[in-house]
N, C-alpha and C positions, 0 to 999 in steps of 0.2 A: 079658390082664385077666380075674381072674374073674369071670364073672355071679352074678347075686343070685339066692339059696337063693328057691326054690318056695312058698307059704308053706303052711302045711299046711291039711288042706280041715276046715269044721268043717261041723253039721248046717244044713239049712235054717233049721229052727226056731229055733235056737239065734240066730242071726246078727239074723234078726225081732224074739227076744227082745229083745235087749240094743239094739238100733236105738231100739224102741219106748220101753225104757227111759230111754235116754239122751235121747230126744224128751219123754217125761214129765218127766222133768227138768228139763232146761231150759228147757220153759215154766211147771213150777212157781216155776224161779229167775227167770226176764224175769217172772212175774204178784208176785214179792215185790219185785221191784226196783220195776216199777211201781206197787203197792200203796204203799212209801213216797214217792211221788211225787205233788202236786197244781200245779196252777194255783192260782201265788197271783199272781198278776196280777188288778187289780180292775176289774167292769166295759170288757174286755178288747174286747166287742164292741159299746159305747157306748148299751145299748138303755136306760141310765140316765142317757141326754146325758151332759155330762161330768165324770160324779160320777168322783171320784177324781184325775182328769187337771187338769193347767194347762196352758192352751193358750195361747200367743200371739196367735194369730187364728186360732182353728177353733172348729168347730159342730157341731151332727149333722144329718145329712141323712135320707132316710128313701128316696131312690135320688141313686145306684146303691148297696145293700147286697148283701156277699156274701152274709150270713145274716140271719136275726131281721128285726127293721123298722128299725134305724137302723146308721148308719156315722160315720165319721169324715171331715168336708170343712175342708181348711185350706192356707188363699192367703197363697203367700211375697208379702213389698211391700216394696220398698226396701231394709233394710236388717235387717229379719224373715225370717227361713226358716220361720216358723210352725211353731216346735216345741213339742210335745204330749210332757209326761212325766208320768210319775207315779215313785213311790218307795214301795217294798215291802218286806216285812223278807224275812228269808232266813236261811240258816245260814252259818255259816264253813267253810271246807272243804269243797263240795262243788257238784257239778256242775249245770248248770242250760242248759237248751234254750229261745231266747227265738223265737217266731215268731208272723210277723204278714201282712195278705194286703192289698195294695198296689195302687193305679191312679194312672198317674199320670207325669211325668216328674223323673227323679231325687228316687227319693223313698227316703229312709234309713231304718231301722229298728238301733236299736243300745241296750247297754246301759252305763252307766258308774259310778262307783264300786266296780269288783267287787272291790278289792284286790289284782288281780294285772293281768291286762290286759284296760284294756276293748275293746269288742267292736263293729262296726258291720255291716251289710250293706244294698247298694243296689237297687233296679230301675233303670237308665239311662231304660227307657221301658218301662210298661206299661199299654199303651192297653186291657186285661180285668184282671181280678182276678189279681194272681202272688204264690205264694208266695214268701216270704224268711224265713231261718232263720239263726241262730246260734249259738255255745255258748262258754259261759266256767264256769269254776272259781272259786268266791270267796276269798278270800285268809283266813289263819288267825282272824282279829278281825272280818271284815265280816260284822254285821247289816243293812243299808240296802243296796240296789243299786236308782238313777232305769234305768228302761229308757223310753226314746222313740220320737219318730217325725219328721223334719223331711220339708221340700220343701228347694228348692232356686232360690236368688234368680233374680227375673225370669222364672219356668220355667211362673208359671202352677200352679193348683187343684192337693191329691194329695185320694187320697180312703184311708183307710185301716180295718180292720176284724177281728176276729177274732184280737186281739193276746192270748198267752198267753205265763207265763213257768211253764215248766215244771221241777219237781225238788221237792226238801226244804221241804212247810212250813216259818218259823221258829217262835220261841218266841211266840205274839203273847199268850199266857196269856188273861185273861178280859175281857171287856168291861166299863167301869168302872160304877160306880152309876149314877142318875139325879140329872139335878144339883135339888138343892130351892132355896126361896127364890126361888123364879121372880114378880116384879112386874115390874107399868108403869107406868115413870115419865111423863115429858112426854109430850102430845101436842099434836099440829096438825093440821090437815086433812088431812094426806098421810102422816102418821108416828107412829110410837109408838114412844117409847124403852124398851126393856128390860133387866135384870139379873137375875142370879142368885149363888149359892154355886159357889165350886172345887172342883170334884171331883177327890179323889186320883189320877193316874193317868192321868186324859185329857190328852190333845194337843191337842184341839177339840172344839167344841160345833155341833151341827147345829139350826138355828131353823126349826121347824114353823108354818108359819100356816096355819089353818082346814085342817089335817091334811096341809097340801101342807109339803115342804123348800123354802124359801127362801133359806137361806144356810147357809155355815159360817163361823166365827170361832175366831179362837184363845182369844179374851180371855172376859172375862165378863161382858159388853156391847155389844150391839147397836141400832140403830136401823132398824126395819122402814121403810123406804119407797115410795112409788108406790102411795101405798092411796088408797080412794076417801073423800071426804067423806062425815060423818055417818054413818060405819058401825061395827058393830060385828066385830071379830075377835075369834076362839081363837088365843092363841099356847102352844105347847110348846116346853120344849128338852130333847134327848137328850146326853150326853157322848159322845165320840167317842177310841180310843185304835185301835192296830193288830188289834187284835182286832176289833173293831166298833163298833154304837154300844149307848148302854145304851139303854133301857126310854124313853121320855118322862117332861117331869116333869107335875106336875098343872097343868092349864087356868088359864089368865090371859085374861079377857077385856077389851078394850078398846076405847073408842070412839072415832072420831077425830071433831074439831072439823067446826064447820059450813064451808061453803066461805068461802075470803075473797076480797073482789074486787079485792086488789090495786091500790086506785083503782082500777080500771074498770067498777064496779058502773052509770057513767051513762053508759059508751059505746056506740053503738047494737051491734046483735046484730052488725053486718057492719059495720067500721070502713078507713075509706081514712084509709091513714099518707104521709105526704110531708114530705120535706126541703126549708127554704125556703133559700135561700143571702142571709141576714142580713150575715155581716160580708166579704164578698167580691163579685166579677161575675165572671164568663168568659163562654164562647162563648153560653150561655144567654140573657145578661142579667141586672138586677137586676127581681126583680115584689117591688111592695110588696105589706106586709102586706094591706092593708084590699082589696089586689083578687085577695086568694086567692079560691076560690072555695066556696061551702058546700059542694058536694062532699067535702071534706080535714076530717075529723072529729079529726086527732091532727097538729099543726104543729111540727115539729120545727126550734128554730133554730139555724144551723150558723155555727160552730162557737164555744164557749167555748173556747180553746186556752190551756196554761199558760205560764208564764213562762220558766221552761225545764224539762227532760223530767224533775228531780226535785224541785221546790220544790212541787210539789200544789197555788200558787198561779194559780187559773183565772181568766181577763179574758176578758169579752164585747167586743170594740169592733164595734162597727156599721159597714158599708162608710162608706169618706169620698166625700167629694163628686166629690173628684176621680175616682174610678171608679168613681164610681155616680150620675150627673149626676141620677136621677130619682130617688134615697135620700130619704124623709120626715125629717120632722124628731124630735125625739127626744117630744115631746112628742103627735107624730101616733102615732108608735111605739105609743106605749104607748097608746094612745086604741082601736086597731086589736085590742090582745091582748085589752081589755078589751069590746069589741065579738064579737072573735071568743068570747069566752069567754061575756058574754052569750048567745051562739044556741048554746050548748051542745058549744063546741070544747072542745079543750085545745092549751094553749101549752105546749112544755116547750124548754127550754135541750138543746141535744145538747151533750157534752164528746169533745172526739177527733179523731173524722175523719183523714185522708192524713197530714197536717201536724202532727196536734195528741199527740206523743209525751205518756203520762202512764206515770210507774212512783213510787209511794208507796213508796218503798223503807224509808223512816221512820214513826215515829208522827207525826214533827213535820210529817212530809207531808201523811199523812192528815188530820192537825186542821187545817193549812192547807186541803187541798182541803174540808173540812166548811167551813171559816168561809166561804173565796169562793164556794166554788159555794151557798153559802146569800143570801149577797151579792147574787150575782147574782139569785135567785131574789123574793128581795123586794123588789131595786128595781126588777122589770119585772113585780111579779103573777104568774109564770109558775107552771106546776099542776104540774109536776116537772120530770123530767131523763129526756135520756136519753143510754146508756154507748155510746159509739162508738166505745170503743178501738181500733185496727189498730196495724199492725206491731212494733214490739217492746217495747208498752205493757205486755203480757202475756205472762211464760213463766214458768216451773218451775223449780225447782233439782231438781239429780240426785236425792236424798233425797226428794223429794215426788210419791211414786205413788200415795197415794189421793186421789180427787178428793171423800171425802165429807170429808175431815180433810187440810186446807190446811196447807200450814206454808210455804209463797214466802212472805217478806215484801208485795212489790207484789199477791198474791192475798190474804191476810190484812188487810190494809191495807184495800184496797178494799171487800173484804165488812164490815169493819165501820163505815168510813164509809158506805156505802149504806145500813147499818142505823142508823147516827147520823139520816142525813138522815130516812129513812123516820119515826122515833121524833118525830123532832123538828116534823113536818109533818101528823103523824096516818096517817089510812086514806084520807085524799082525794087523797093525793099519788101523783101518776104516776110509774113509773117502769119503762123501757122499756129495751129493749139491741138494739143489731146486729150482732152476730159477724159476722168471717168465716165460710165452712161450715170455715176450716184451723182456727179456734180450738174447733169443736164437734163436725160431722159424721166428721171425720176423726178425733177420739179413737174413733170405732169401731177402727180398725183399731190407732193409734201413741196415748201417751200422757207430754207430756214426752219427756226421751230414753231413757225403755224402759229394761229391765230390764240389757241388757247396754250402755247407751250407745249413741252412735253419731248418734241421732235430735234433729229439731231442737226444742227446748226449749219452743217456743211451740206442739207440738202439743196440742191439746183444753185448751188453758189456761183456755178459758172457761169449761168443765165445772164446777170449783167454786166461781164466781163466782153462775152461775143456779141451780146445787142450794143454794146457801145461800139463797139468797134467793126462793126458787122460790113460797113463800107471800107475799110482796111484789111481786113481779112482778106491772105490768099487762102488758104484751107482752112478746115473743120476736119479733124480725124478723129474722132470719139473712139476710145479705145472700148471698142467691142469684147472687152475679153476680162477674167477675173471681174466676173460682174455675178449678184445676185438678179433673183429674176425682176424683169420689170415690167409695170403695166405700158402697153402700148394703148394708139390710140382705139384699139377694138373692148377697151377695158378689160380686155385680159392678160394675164402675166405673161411672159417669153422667158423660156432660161436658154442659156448656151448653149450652142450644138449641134446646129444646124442652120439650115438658110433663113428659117422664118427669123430668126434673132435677132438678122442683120437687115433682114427685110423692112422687121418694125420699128428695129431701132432709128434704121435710116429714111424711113416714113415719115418720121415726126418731127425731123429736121428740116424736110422737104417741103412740108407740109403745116409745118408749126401748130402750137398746140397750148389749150389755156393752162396758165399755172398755176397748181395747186385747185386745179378745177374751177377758176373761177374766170368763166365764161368773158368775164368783160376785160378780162389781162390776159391778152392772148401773146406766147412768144411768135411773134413772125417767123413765115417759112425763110432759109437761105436758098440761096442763088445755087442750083445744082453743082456747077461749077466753082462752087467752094467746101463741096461736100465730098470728100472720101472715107472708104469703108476702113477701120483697124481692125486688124484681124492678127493674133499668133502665127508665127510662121511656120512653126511645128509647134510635138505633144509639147518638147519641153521648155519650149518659150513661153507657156503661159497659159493657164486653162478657159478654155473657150475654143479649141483649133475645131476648125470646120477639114475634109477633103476639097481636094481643087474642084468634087461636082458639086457640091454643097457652095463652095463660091462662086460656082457660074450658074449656079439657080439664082442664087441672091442677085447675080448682077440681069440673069436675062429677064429677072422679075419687073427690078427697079428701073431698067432699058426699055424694055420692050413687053413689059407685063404678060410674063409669060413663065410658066413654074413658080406658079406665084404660092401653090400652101393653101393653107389655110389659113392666111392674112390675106386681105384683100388693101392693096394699097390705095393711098387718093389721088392717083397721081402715073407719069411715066416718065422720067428724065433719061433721057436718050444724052444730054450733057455731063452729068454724074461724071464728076472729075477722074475717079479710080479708088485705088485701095493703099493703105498704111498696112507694116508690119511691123511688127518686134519680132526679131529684127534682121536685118542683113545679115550680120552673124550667125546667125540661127540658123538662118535661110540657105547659107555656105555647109553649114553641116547637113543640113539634112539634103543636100546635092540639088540647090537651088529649086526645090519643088513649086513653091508659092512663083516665084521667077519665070519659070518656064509658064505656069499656067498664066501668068496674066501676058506673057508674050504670046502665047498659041489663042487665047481668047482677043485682046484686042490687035492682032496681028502685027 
């Protein structure tokens, strides 16, 4: 075999040369490649919470971050992997490096629509910061590529951060005008409605209030809310396309309404709510009206039930004699509301409850429930209602994700018989609600059945029952009790049992909170003074009972932030209307426990 020719010698110099050369080179050529290369990934390291992103259920945290002051925190639940995407332009034809830096278990990082194929990569577990990287090719036509981030069901919190997509600016051209024609229409104490002109070009408008972003919208109309009574705001709007956003337009200033009291302009500062059981007995007993006791400033009678679950036709019958051997007579009945109402109670009718299905599925429902439950209303004097819907009184259709603009028939139906009634009764009129925490507190996390299906219908269905009505509302009593656990806004779960449950539940009332995690639908905080705690009166009222020191943690927390747990509240309402029970009855057996304690605590 012949061996290979010697190669000939050349100079030192020479060889240095041409090295160094070839070294100048190709880092002139890797500095032009990378010259036409940016991060067009937006807000990639969340230090502008989650402007640009849709999250299913995530937030920003401010630790653990890798860099800057905030990160990415988002808890898979149920049937959520809590994916965070956003959508980026790009070029056709060319290469693109997506990476992002991870904590967390099973937590994915991927990009999809690229036109050829898309792309994923995972951490199985990363208990520190890991990176993960990818690369895809966009296909001949693709402008638009979503690049994400999920967890991974049942796995528990990821935290994610320093996400860029690397390669070819696209085409984003210029950022559109400012839009003009900016006024304020309607206002209320909480709200101010606004519009403007279409601007050529934009995709969305970004709403400035008092020089802060509050929202984005597609449309060319908004309505600002969760503002304070009697105040004056600056609102702007900028246009918003791939490019960026324009300029602001010129200042709209606007004042919202004086406070309204909801009828409860004459209920004392600290209100005891209780359920009296009118047209039934159980383990309790029946207590008549006249020997409630002045303690119970708001008497709720249970139940109005309809005739069946969709005629909107509501009948009061009063226990009969036969299981209620010590029932007054109808004529004491009403002698008693009128007594109580004298010393400065109120009577309201409850509709609902375990038994009492109600779904307005019709108009001819609704003006049924308007005519009986008014029915009811003037032939016992009673000072309102209150909405005790449970179980599948209320849900959603697939089609209905916002909860500021209802389109459920039985959610549409309702809010505007409650505004029938409300109209038709004045500003004197009570009117009160007891969710579940499944029909309110849980729209933090699910909302209906969610974006992709799956989820059950009746989550946070109440949401756009009390936003609509949120300026009529004398109370809010979410019944704190027969409740699974729920995420608060610490994104961790609460179960029954103690003070923190009631602490978080009632935080997020306060405080309000985006639904379904999506940062830019936020439900508005309520007016403390329309917020009271539910709570069982005793073991056998209902499971969830806290002791009386367990309720005045809860209250010295939400009062005066003090016994606060291990929730930290956002917030200190020293207003905080009081506390609901189920029920008076209950409350008479067990020797007025819940009674006494909330007389010895607000004296």
């Amino acid at each position: 075999m012949e061996r290979s020719r010697p190669l000939a010698r050349r100079p030192l110099v020479t060889l240095l040369t041409v090295a160094a050369l070839a070294a100048s080179g190709m880092t002139a050529l890797s500095s032009a490649a990378r010259a036409a290369d940016a991060d067009v990934a937006r807000n990639g390291g969340f230090e502008s919470g989650l402007d640009g992103w849709t999250c299913t259920a995530g937030t920003t945290v401010t630790s653990p971050v890798r860099s800057g002051t905030s990160a990415l925190k988002a808890t898979p639940a149920g049937a959520d992997n809590a994916r965070c995407a956003q959508t980026v332009t790009v070029k056709p034809d060319s290469q693109y490096t997506l990476t992002g830096h991870v904590r967390g278990t099973y937590v994915h990082l991927g990009a999809s629509g690229t036109g050829t194929t898309d792309v994923s990569t995972w951490a199985q577990s990363a208990p520190d910061w890991q990176r993960l990287t990818t690369t895809f090719r966009t296909g001949p036509s693709t402008t638009r590529v979503t690049v994400y981030t999920h967890g991974w069901y049942g796995t528990g919190a990821y935290h994610a951060d320093d996400i860029s997509l690397t390669g070819p600016g696209g085409e984003t051209g210029q950022p559109p005008a400012p839009p003009a024609g900016l006024t304020a229409g309607s206002v209320t104490s909480s709200s101010v409605a606004l519009s403007w002109s279409p601007v050529p070009g934009a995709t969305g408008y970004a709403v400035y209030r008092d020089g802060t972003k509050v929202r984005t919208v597609t449309g060319t109309s908004t309505t600002v809310t969760g503002l304070a009574p009697s105040t004056a705001y600056a609102f702007q709007v900028a246009a918003v396309n791939d490019a960026g956003e324009s300029a602001r337009s010129a200042t709209v200033t606007a004042t919202t309404a004086g406070q309204p009291d909801g009828g409860g302009a004459d209920l004392p500062a600290h209100a005891l709510v209780g359920y009296l059981h009118a047209s039934f007995a159980n383990g309790s007993g029946y207590t008549r009206l006249a020997d409630v006791p002045d303690s119970w400033d708001v008497i709720d009678l249970a139940f109005g039930e309809p005739t069946s679950v969709t005629s909107g036709d509501i009948r009061f019958e009063r226990c009969p004699v036969t299981e209620c051997p010590n029932v007054e007579s109808d004529a004491e009945f009403k002698a008693a509301i009128e007594a109580k109402q004298a010393a400065g109670k109120k009577v309201l009718i409850s509709i609902g409850g375990q038994n009492g299905q109600v779904q307005l599925t019709t108009t001819a429902a609704r003006d049924t429930f308007v005519s009986s439950v008014s029915a009811i209303i003037d032939e016992y004097g009673l000072d309102g209602l209150d909405i005790d819907f449970e179980g599948h009184s209320l849900s959603l259709n697939a089609d209905d994700t916002d909860f500021k603009n209802p389109r459920t028939p039985v959610i549409v139906n309702l809010i505007s018989a409650l505004k029938t009634l409300k109209a038709r009764y004045g500003d004197d009129f009570v009117l009160t609600m007891a969710p579940e925490t499944f029909f309110v507190q849980l729209g933090y996390q699910y909302y209906g059945t969610g974006k992709w299906g799956g989820q059950d219908p009746r989550a946070g269905a109440y949401l756009p029952v009390i936003h609509a009505l949120r300026d009529d509302l004398t109370l809010l009593h979410v019944q704190d009790y027969n409740s699974g656990p729920i995420m608060g806004l610490d994104d961790q779960y609460h179960s029954m049992g103690g003070a923190d449950f009631h602490i978080a539940m009632t935080d997020m009332l306060l405080t309000g909170f985006p639904v379904a995690g999506d940062a830019g639908n936020v439900f508005p905080p309520l007016r403390p003074d329309q917020v009271a705690i539910g709570m069982p009166a005793s073991t056998n009222a209902g499971n969830g009972y806290v002791s009386p020191a367990e309720v005045n943690k809860a209250l010295n927390c939400l009062t005066e932030k003090t016994d606060c747990g291990s929730y930290a509240t956002h917030g200190t309402w020293p207003a905080l209307r009081g506390l609901m029970t189920w029920s008076i009855n209950w409350d008479r057996y067990s020797n007025w426990e819940f009674q006494k304690n909330f007389d010895a605590y607000f004296g």
